[in-house]
C-alpha positions as CSV (number, residue, x, y, z in Angstrom):
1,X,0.0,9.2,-20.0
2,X,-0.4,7.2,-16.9
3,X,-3.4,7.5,-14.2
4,X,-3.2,6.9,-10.7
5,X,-5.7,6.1,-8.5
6,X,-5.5,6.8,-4.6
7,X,-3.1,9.1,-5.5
8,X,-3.2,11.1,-2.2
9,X,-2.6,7.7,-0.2
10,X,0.7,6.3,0.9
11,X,1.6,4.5,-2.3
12,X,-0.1,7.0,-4.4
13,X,1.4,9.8,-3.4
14,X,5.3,8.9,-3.6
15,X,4.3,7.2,-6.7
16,X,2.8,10.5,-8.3
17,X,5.9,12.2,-7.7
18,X,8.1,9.4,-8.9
19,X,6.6,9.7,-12.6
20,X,6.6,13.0,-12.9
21,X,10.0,13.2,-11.7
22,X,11.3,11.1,-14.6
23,X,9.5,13.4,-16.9
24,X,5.7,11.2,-17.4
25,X,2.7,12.6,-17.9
26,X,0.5,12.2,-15.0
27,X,-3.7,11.9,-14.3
28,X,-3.8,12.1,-10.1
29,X,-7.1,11.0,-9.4
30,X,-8.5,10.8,-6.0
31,X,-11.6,11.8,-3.7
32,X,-10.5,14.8,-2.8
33,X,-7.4,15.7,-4.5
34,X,-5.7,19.6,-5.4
35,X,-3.1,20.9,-7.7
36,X,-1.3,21.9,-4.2
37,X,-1.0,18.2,-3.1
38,X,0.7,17.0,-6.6
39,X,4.3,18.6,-8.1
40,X,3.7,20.9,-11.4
41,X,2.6,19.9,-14.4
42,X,0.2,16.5,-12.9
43,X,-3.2,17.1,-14.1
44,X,-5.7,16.0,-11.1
45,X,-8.9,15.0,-11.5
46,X,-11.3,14.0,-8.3
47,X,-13.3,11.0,-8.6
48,X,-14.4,7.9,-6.5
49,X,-13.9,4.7,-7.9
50,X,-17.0,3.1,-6.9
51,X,-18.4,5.6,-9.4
52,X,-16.3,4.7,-12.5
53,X,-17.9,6.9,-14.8
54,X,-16.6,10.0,-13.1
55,X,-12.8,8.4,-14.0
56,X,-13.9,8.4,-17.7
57,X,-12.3,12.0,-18.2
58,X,-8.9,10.7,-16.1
59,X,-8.8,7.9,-18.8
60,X,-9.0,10.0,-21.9
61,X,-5.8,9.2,-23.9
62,X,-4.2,6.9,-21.4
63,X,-1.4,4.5,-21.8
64,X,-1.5,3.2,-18.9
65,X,-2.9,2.8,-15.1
66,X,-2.3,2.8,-11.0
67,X,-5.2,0.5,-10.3
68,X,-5.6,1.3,-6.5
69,X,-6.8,-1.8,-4.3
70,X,-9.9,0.4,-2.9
71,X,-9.2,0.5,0.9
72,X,-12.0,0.8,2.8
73,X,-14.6,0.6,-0.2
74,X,-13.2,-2.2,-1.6
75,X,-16.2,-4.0,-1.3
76,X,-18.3,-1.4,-3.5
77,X,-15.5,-1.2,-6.1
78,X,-16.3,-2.4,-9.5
79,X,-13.4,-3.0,-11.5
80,X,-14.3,-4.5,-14.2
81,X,-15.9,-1.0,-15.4
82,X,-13.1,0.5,-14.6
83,X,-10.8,-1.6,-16.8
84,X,-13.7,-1.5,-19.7
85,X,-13.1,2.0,-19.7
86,X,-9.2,2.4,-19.6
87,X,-9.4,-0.1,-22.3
88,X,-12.1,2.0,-24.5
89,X,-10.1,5.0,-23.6
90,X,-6.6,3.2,-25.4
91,X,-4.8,2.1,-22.3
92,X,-2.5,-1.5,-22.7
93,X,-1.3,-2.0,-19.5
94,X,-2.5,-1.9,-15.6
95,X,-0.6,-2.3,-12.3
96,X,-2.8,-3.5,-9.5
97,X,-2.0,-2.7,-5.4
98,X,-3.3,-6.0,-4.4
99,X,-1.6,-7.8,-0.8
100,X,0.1,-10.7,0.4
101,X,-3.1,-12.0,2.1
102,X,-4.4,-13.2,-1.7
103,X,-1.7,-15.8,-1.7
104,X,-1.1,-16.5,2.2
105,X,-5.2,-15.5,3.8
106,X,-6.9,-16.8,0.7
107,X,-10.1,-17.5,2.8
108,X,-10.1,-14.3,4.7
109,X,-13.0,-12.2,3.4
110,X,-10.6,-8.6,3.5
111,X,-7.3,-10.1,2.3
112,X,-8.5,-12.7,0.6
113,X,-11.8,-12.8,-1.5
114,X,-11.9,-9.1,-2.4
115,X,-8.6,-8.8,-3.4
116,X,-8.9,-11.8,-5.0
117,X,-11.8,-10.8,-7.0
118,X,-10.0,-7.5,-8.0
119,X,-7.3,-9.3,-9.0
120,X,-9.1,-11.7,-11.5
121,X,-10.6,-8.9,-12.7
122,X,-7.4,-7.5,-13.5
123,X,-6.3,-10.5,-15.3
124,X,-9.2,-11.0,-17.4
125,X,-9.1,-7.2,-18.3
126,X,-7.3,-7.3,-22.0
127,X,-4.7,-5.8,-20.7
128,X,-1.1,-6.9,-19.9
129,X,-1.0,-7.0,-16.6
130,X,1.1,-6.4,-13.2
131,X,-0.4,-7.4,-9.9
132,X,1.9,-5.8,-7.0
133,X,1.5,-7.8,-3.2
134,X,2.7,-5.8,-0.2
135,X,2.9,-7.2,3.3
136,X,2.2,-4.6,6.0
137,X,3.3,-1.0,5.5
138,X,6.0,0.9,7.7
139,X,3.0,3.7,7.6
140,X,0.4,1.3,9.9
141,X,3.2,2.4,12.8
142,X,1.6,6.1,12.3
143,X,-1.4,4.6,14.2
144,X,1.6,4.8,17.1
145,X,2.3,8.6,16.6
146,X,-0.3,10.1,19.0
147,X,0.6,7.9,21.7
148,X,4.5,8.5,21.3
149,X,4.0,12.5,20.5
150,X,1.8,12.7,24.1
151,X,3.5,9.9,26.8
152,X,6.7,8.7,24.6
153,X,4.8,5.4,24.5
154,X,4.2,2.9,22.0
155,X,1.1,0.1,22.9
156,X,0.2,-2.9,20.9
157,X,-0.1,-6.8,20.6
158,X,2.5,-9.1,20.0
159,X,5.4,-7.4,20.7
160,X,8.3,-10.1,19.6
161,X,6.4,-11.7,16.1
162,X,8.6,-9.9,13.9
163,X,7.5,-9.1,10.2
164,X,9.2,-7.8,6.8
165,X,7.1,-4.3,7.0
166,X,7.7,-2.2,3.7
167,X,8.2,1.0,3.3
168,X,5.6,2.3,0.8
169,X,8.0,4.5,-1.0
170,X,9.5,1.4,-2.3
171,X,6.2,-0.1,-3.3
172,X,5.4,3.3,-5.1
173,X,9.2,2.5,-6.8
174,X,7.9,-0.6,-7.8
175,X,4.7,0.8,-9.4
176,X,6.6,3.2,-11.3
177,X,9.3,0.8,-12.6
178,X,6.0,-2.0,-13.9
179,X,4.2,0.8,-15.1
180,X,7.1,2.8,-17.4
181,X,9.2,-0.9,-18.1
182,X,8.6,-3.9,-20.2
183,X,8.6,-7.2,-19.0
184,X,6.4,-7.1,-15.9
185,X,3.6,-8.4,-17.9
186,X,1.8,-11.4,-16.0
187,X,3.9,-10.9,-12.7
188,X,2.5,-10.7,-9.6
189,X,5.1,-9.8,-7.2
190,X,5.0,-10.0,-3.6
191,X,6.8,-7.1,-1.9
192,X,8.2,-7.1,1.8
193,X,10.8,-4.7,3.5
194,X,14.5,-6.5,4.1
195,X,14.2,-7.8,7.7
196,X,12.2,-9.0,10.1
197,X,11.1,-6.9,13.0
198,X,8.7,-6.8,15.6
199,X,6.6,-4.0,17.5
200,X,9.2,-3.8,20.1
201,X,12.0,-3.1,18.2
202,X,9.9,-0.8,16.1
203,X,9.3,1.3,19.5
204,X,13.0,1.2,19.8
205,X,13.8,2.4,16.2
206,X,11.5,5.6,16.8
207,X,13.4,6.3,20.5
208,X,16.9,6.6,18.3
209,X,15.1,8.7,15.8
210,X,13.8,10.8,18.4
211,X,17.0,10.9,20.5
212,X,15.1,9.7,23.6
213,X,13.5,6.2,24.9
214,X,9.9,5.5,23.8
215,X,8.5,2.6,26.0
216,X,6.6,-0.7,24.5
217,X,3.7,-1.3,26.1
218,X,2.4,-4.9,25.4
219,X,-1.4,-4.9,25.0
220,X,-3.7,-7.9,25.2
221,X,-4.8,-9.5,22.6
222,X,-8.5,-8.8,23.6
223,X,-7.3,-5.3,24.0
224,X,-6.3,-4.9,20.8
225,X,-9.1,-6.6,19.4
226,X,-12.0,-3.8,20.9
227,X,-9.4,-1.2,19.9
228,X,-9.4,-2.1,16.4
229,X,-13.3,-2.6,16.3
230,X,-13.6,1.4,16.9
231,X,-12.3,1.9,13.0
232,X,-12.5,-1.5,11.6
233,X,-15.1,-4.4,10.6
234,X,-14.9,-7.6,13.2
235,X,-13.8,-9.7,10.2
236,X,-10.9,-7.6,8.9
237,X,-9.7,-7.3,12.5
238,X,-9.8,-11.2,12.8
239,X,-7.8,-11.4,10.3
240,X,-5.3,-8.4,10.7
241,X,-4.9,-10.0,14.3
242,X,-4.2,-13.5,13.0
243,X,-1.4,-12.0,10.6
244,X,0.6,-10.0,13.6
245,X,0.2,-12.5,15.9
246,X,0.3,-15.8,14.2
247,X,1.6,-14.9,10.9
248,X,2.6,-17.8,8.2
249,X,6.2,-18.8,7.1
250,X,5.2,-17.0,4.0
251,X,4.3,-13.7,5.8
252,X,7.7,-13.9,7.6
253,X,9.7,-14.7,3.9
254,X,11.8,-11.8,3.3
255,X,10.9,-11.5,-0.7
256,X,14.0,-10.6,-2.7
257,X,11.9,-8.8,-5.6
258,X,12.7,-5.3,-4.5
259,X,16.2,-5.5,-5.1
260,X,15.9,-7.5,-8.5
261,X,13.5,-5.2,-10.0
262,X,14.8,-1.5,-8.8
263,X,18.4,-3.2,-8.5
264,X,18.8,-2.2,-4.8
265,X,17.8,-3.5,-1.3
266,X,14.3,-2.2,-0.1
267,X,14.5,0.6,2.8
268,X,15.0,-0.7,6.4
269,X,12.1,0.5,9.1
270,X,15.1,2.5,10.4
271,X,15.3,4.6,7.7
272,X,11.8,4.9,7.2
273,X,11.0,6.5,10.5
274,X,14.4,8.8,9.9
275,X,12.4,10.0,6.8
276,X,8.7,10.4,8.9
277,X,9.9,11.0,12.1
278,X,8.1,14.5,12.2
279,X,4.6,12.7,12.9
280,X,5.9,11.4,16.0
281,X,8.0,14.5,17.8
């Protein structure tokens, strides 16, 4: 049996349906999760990991577990309870959603210390281990929709830094393949899409999937930065700034994992917004 945390999120979801698919038995947990958001047969159960207790019925009898990275309460997550308990409940192995930033922001306090922290958590847990590291998600583009379902318009900073955005389907892929296969024990991959590309051609991308132009409005920096403070703390927006605008030769390396764990190349942004263009009509 295999629990997944944040199951109703972006990773979560496509993962949940990936395992149960190929015939696993599956725990959804979430905050608020139903038995209409999950296929047949995936038991849910709702709980809030910064209460691990309430996961102990999730982890009865589990093999194994989708150790989400916490989003926005990943400060007040406490995984070491967590992994106490899906070790007491006879799990061996976790997969952690971590991010690039642990390796390439490791003094930022968002990318850097917490994950960090989750992730030594992780590897001190007992269990054999997979640590997963995304770059940016195709998905952060649905912060675009409302502005390109209303004026056809897409605004944001930076326009020409491009960036190896992945889609999280293929993350999800990923999660599936370390948690169901041997020898991902110890690994912590980093996981990017197969090309660079930036805001603008982004804009463009969702124009051909729409069948007609969406224009790229290039916003300031500052503009961006009192935008971002309306849903965001001032030092993760520091720091999500610094990677789009100024991102490191290691945020810009295409990583060629993808391909040599699920033998095939990782999904373009093209056919990502082919596959979500609904949101944006």
């Amino acid at each position: 049996m295999i629990v997944i945390t944040g199951a109703t999120g972006n990773v979560g979801r496509p993962l949940v349906r990936a395992l149960a698919a190929s015939g696993e038995k599956v725990v959804a947990v979430s905050r608020r999760v139903s038995e209409a958001a999950v296929p047949d047969g995936v038991q849910t159960v709702a709980a809030d990991l910064t209460e691990p207790e309430g996961l102990r019925p999730a982890l009865e009898g589990a093999d194994a577990l989708f150790l989400h990275d916490g989003g926005a309460n990943a400060e007040t997550l406490r995984p070491r309870k967590i992994l106490d308990l899906a070790r007491s409940a006879g799990a061996s192995r976790v997969v952690l959603l971590s991010s690039q930033g642990v390796g390439t922001r490791p003094e930022s306090r968002s990318h850097g210390v917490l994950m960090r922290s989750l992730e030594d958590a992780v590897r001190q847990s007992g269990l054999n281990w997979t640590v997963l590291r995304p770059g940016g998600f195709n998905s952060n583009m649905y912060a675009w929709a409302e502005s390109v379902r209303t004026r056809r318009m897409v605004v944001a900073p930076f326009g020409n830094v491009g960036m190896p955005t992945i889609d999280p389907a293929d993350v999800a892929e990923m999660a599936a393949a370390t948690l169901r296969e041997d020898g991902h024990a110890g690994q912590i991959y980093e996981l990017t899409g197969p090309a660079l590309t930036t805001p603008r051609q982004r804009a463009d991308a969702i124009g051909d999937a729409l069948g007609e132009p969406v224009r790229f409005c290039e916003q300031t920096r500052e503009d961006a930065h009192a935008q971002m403070l309306r849903f965001m703390p001032a030092w993760a927006v520091d720091t999500t700034l610094a990677v789009l605008g100024e991102p490191t030769p290691a945020e810009r390396r295409i990583s060629p994992v993808v391909e040599q764990v699920l033998g095939r190349a990782p999904r373009t942004f093209a056919d990502w917004i082919q596959g979500h263009i609904a949101a944006f009509r």
